[in-house]
LUMPAVEX-570046 format. One record per residue (C-alpha): residue number from 1; x, y, z; chain. Coordinates in steps of 0.05 Angstrom, whole numbers, m for minus. Layout:
REM residues N
REC num     c1     c2     c3 chaine
REC NUM      X      Y      Z      A
...
REM end
This chain:
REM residues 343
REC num     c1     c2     c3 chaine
REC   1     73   m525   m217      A
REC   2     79   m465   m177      A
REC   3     56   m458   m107      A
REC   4     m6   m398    m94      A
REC   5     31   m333   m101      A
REC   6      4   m287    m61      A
REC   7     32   m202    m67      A
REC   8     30   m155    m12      A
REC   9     35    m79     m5      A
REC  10     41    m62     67      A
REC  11     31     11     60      A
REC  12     22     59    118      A
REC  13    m45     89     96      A
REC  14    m69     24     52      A
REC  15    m46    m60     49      A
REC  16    m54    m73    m16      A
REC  17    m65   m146    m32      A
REC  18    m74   m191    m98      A
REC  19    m79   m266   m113      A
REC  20    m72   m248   m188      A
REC  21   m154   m256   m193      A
REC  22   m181   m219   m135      A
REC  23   m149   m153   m104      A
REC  24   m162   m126    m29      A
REC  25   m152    m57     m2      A
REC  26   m167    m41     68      A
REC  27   m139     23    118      A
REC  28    m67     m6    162      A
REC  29   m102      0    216      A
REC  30   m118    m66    268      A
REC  31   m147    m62    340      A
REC  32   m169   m103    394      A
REC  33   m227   m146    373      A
REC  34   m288   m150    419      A
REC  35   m350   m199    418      A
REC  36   m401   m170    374      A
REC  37   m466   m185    388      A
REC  38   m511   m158    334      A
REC  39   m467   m169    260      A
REC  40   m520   m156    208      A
REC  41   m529    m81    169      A
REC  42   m579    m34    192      A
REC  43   m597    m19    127      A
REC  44   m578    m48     63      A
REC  45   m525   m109     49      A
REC  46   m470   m120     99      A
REC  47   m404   m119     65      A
REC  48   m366   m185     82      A
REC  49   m302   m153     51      A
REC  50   m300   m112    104      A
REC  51   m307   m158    159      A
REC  52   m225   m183    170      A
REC  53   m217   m217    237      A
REC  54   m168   m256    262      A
REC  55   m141   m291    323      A
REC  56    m64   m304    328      A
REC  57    m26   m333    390      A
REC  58    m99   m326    437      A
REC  59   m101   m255    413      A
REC  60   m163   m231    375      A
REC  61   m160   m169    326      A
REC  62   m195   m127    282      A
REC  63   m166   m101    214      A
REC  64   m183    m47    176      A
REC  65   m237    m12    166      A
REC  66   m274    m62    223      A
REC  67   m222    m32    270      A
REC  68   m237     37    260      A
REC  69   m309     22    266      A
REC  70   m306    m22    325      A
REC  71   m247    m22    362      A
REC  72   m240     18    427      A
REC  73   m168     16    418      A
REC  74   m135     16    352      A
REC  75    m62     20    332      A
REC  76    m39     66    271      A
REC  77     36     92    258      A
REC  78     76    123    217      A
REC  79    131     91    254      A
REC  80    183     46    204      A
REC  81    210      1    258      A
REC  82    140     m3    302      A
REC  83    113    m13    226      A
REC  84    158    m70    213      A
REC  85    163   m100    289      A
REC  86     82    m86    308      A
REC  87     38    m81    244      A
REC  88     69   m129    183      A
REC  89     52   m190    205      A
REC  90    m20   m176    228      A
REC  91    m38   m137    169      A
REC  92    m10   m189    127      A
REC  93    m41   m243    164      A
REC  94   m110   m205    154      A
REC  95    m95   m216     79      A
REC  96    m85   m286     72      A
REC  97   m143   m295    119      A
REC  98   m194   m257     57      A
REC  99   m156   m283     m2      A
REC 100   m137   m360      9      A
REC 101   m189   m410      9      A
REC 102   m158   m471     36      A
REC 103   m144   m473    117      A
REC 104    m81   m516     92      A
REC 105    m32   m490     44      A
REC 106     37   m474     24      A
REC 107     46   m404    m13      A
REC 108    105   m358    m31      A
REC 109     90   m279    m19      A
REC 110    119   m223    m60      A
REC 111    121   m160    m16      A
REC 112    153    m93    m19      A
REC 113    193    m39     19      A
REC 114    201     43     17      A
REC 115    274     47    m19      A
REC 116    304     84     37      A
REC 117    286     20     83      A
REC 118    301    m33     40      A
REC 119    369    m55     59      A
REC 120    364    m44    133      A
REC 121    289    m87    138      A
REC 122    274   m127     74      A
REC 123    312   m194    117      A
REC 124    276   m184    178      A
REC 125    207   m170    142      A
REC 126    219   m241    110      A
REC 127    246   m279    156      A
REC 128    191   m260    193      A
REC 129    140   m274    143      A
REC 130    176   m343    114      A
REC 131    146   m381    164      A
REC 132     88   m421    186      A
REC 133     27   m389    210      A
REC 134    m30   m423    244      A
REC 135    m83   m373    266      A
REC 136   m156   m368    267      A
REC 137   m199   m339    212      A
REC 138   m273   m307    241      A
REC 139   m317   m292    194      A
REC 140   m377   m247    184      A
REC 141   m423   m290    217      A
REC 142   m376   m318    270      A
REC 143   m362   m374    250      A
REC 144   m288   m391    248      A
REC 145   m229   m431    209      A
REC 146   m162   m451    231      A
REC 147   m110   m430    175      A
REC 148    m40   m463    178      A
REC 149     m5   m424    124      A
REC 150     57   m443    105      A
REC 151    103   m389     61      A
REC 152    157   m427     21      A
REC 153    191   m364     m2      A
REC 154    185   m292     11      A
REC 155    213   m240    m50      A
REC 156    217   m161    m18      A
REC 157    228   m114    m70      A
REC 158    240    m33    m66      A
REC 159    160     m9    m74      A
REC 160    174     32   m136      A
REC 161    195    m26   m179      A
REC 162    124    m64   m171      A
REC 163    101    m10   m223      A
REC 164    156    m23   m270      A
REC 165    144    m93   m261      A
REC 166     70    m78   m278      A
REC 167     87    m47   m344      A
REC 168    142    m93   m367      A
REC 169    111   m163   m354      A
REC 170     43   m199   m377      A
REC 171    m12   m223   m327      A
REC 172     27   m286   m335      A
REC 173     88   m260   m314      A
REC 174    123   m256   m385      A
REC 175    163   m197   m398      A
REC 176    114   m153   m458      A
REC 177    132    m84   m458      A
REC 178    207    m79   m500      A
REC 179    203      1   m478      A
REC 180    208    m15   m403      A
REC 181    263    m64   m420      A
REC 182    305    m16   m460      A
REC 183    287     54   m434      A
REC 184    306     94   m378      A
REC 185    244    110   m335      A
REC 186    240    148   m277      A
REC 187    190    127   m221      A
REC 188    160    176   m172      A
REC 189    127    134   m117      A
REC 190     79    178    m70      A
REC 191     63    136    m11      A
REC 192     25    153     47      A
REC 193     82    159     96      A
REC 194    135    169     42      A
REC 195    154    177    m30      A
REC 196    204    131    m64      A
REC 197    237    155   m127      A
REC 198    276    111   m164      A
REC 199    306     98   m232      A
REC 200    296     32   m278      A
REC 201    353     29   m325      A
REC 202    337    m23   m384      A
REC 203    292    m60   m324      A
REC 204    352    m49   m273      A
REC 205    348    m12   m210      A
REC 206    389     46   m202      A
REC 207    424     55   m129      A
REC 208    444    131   m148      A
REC 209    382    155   m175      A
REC 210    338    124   m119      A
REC 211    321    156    m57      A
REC 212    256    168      6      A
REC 213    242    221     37      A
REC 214    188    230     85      A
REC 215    141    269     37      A
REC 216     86    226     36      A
REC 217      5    251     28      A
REC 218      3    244    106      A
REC 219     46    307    112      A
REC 220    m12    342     67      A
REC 221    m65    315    113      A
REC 222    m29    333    182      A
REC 223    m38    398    155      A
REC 224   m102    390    139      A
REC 225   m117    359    202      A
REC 226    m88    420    237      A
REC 227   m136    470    201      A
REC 228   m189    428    222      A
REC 229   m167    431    291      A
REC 230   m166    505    294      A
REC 231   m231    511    267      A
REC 232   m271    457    305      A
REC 233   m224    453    366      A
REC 234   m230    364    344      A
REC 235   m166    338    337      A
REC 236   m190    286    277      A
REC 237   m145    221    264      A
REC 238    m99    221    203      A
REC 239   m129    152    180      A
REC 240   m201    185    183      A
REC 241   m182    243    135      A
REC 242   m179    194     80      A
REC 243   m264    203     61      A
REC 244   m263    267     84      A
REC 245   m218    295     43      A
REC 246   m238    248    m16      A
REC 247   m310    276    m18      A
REC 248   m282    357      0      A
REC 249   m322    365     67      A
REC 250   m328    330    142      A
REC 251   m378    333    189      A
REC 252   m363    344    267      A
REC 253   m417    343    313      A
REC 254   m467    359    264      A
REC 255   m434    414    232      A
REC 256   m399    408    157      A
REC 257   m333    438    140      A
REC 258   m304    459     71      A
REC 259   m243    419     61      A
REC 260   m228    438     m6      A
REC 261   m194    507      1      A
REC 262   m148    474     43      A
REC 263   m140    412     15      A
REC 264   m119    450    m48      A
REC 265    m61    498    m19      A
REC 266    m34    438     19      A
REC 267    m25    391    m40      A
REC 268      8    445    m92      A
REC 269     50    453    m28      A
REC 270     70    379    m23      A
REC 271     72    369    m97      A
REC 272    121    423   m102      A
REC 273    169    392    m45      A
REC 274    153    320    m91      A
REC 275    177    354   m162      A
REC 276    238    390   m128      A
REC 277    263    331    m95      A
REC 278    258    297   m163      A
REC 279    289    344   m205      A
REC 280    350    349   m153      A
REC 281    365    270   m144      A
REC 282    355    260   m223      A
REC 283    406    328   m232      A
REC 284    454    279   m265      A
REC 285    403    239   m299      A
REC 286    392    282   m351      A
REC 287    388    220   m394      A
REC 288    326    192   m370      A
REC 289    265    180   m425      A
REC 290    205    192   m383      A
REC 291    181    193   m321      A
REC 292    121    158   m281      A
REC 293     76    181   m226      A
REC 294     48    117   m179      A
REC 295     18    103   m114      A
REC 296    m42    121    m81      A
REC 297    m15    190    m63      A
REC 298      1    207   m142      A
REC 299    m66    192   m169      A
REC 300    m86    259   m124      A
REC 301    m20    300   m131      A
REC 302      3    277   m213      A
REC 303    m39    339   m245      A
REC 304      4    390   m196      A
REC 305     79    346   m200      A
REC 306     75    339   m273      A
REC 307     76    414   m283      A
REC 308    138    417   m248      A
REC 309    184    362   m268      A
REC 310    237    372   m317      A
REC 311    226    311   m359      A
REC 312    164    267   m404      A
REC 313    121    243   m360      A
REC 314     88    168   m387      A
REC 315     14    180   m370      A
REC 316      0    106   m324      A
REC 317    m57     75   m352      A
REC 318   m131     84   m317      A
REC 319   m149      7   m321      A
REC 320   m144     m3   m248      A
REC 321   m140     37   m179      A
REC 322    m66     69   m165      A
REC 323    m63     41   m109      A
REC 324    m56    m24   m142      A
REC 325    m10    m22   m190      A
REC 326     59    m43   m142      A
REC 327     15    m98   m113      A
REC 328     m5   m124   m191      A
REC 329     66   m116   m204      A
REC 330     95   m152   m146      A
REC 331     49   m211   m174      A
REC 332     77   m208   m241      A
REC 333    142   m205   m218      A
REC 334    129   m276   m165      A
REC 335     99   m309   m229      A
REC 336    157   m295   m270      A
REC 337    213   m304   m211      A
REC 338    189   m373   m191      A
REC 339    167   m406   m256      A
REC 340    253   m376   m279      A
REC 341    274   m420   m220      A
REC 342    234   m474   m239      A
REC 343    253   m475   m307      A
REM end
């Protein structure tokens, strides 16, 4: 029987989380958590999936989207080794704290790296995740749990390959698709931070054709967020964008600003600097059967990169946010790791 498997996408816009039933997506951002003394909504229902709170070593935090609200001082970056050092393990923490059930358990975790930090932090990230964590759960109403977690095992994988993973293997972890098996499939990644290309060759990964480079959707929003500047003299947080840009227009001391012009000229930009980078690290991989677009970024920037790529692009299916399909995949790919070892 195999333990709880629990994936994680620790993304620097988004964590991504799934238990294989339920999936969580909340803003990597966590601040200092401070007593609140009136919890209920103003108007309509309170949303208890919002409300992540934790307590570890004495230390109280808010995550997510209660931390932006809430916190006086909150902690963002685009920093990899603050990321990995600061951010992983409360963020992380913050997921098992909404998705297990049970203050007592043992659990193996399937999380994932950008390709161009894999080899120099996918040990530390799960050494320090393998581990056991005792911390304090507060929930929406204040009351509290003590959680002593324990991870067995910890499986990092390059991000990209949770979407092949997704593709290739059932929701029971049993490899379905013979294509993604077989095939040569390119994978464009576009993170938040960065974008991870990479190459699955017959359900391999491919060292050559893989590659990050810092052209993630943030570099679209800074620019954004410099526009925005100019014209309301506000210097607006990346992490804040996210709505703003979403719905094409942000308010700023009353007054509403058109985001969409900009928005507009600043992702052709970044989708051409996405294509180009493609078509140059694939130059010899002129053998490659299609190509596919992932991430939270690519559900945004897909209709302007597919133009430009020099290759079939597979179409990923609209059954479930973009965001989620690495974290889905990282599931499928526990399930069918760890039931292999058992067997």
């Amino acid at each position: 029987m195999i333990d709880t498997v629990i994936a994680i996408d620790i993304g620097f816009g988004f964590t991504k989380a799934t238990d294989g039933k339920d999936f969580l997506i909340f803003k990597s951002v966590y601040g200092e958590a401070v007593d609140l003394q009136f919890r209920e909504s103003l108007l309509g229902e309170n949303s208890h999936e919002e409300h992540i709170q934790i307590e570890i070593d004495d230390t109280p935090y808010f995550v997510g989207e209660l931390a932006e609200r809430q916190s006086s001082s909150r902690s963002f970056t685009l920093d990899q080794n603050q990321f990995i050092s600061s951010s992983s393990k409360i963020l992380a923490l913050g997921v098992l704290s909404k998705l297990l059930h049970e203050p007592e358990q043992t659990i193996k975790l399937v999380v994932g790296l950008p390709i161009g930090h894999y080899r120099q932090y996918k040990e530390i990230l799960a050494e320090m995740l393998k581990d056991k964590h005792v911390f304090t759960s507060v929930h929406h109403d204040g009351t509290t749990t003590e959680m002593n977690i324990t991870v067995e095992d910890v499986r990092v994988l390059p991000q990209p390959i949770g979407t092949v993973m997704d593709r290739l293997l059932s929701t029971t972890g049993i490899p379905k698709s013979q294509r993604f098996a077989t095939d040569k499939i390119g994978i464009i990644d576009v993170g938040f931070r960065t974008t991870d290309y990479t190459i699955s060759d017959k359900g391999r990964y491919s060292e050559r054709g893989s590659l990050t480079t810092k052209n993630g959707i943030s570099k679209a929003f800074a620019k954004i967020g410099a526009k925005l500047k100019e014209a309301s003299n506000i210097d607006v947080e990346i992490y804040r964008l996210f709505e703003a840009v979403d719905s094409g227009s942000i308010k700023i001391r009353g007054k509403s600003y058109d985001l969409k012009p900009i928005t507009e000229k600043a992702f052709k930009q970044l989708a051409t600097a996405i294509a180009t980078d493609a078509n140059t690290v694939w130059a010899d991989d002129w053998d490659i059967d299609a190509i596919m677009i992932t991430g939270g970024g690519g559900a945004v920037l897909a209709p302007y990169i597919e133009k430009q790529l020099e290759g079939v692009v597979i179409p990923i299916k609209q059954d479930l946010d973009y965001r989620l399909h690495n974290v889905r995949g990282y599931y499928k790919f526990g399930l069918y790791t760890w039931r292999k070892k058992e067997a």
